[in-house]
N, C-alpha and C positions, 0 to 999 in steps of 0.2 A: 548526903549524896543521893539517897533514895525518894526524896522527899519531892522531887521536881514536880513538877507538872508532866511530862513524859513519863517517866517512873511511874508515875501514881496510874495515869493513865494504863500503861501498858499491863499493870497489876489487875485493875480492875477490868478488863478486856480478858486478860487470863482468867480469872477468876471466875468471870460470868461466863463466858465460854465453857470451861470445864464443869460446871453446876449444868449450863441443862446440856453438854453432852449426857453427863450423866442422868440426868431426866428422860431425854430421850432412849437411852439405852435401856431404863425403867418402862418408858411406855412401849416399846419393842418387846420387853418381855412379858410385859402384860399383853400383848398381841398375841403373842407366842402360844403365854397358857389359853389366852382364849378359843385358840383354833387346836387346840388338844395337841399342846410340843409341837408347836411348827418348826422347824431346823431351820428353814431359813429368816425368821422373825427371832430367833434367839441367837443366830450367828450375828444376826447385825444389832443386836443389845449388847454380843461381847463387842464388838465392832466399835460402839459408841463410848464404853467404855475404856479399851485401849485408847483412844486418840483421845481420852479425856484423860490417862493418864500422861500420856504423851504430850500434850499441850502444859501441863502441869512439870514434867522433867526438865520442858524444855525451859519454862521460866527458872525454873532452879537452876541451870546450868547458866543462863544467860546474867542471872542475879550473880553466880559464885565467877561466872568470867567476870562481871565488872567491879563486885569484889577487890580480886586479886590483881585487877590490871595495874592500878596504882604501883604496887609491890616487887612486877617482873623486872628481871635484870635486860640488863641493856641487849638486842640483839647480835649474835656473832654472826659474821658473813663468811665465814672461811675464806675472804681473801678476794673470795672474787666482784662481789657487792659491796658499798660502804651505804652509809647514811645520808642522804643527801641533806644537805646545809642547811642550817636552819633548824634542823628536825632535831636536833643532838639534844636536847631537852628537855622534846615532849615524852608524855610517860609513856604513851604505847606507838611505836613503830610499826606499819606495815609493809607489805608488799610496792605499794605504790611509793614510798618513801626510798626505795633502794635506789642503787645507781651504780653504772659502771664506775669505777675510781679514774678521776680525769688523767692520772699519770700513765693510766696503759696504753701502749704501743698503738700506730695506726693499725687497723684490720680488727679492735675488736673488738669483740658485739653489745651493737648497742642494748641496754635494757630500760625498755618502757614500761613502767608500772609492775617491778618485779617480774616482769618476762623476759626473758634472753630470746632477741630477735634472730628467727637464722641468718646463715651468712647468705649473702646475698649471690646469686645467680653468674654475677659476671665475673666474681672471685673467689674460687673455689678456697677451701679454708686448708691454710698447710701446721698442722701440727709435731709436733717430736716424737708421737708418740708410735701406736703397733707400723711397722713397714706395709705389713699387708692391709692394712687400714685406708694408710695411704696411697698403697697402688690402685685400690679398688675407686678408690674414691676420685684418684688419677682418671682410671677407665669411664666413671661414670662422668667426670666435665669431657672427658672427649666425646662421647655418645652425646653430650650435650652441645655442644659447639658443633657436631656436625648435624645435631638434629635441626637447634635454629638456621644452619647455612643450607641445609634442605628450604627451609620455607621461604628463606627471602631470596632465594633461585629458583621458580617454581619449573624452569623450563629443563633441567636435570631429573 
């Protein structure tokens, strides 16, 4: 699996990347001692250092995600997303693979690429749930309906 041409690539770009951070972070400190403890030529050797450890975690994490991708169990949607068709097979599922389930009711909300789109402007969205949730939300489509009927009656 690791053995690709990308892989290998992406290994060796890490690898030499984080070799002369670390060089650099060595000639910064050699800067350093030469202007007698400079602070700011040894802050930026710790500097070079950190992001060379940091480029180094991050292959390891990227390595141990693709790892275990194979491995992960199937994603749950709590009901409101499923898996959009086709996809029920491959090993790893994302965001962009979600989708509203076609059996829900008109009025609701479309999701593109794992985003749940708001509801839209000229229908306010009526739910079951707090009362004063939906009074407020009542008050704000009226403020809104009389704000557009302001603008396309400019002579009021």
């Amino acid at each position: 699996m690791f053995v690709t041409p990308g892989w290998v690539g992406l290994t060796l770009f890490v690898w030499a990347a984080a070799v002369a951070m670390v060089l650099l972070g060595s000639w910064q400190l050699r800067v350093s001692n030469s202007k007698h403890f400079n602070l700011q030529n040894f802050g930026y050797a710790l500097q070079w250092w950190v992001f060379s450890a940091f480029v180094v975690l991050f292959w390891v994490k990227v390595i141990r995600d693709a790892w275990r991708g194979g491995a992960t169990a199937a994603p749950t949607t709590g009901g409101q997303l499923v898996v959009r068709a086709g996809q029920t097979g491959v090993a790893h599922v994302g965001p962009a693979d979600l989708v509203a389930p076609p059996d829900q009711p008109d009025g609701a909300p479309v999701v593109y690429r794992g985003y749940v789109m708001p509801q839209s402007a000229t229908r306010p969205a009526r739910s079951g749930g707090d009362p004063m949730h939906g009074s407020y939300n009542d008050y704000l489509w009226q403020l809104a309906l009389a704000d557009s009927a302001d603008r396309a009656d400019p002579e009021t």
